[in-house]
C-alpha positions in Angstrom: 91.0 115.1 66.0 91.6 114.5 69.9 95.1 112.7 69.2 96.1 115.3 66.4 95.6 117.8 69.1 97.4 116.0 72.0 100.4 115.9 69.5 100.2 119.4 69.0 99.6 120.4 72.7 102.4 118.4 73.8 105.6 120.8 74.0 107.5 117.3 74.5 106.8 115.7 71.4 109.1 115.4 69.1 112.0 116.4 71.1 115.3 113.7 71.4 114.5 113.3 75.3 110.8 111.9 74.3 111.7 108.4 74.2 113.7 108.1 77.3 110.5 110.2 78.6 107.9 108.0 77.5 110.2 104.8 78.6 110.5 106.6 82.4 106.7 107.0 82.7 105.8 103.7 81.4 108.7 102.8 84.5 107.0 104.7 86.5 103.2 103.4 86.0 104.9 100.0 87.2 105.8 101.0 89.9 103.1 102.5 91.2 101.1 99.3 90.2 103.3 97.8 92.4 103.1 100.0 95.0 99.2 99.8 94.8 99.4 96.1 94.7 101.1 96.3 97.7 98.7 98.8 99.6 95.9 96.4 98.8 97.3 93.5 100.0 98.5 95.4 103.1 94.7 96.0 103.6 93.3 92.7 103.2 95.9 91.7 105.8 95.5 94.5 108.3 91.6 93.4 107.8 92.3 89.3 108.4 93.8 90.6 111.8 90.8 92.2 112.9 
């Protein structure tokens, strides 16, 4: 029932854009794993210099 609703709830789905959509978020989530990644590793070195 949840996912029938998210289908109808979401004004995007459907439409010809959707897959470039869906294919520029899952882009997007990468990169901000990335980014993250890269935070944490920033941290563990910031802390090795204390």
């Amino acid at each position: 029932m949840t996912i029938l609703t998210t289908f109808i709830g979401n004004s995007h789905f459907g439409r010809s854009y959707a897959v470039n959509l869906n294919h520029a978020h899952e882009e997007l989530e990468g990169i901000i794993e990335q980014i993250s990644v890269r935070m944490d590793i920033g941290r563990v070195v910031e802390n090795v210099k204390r």
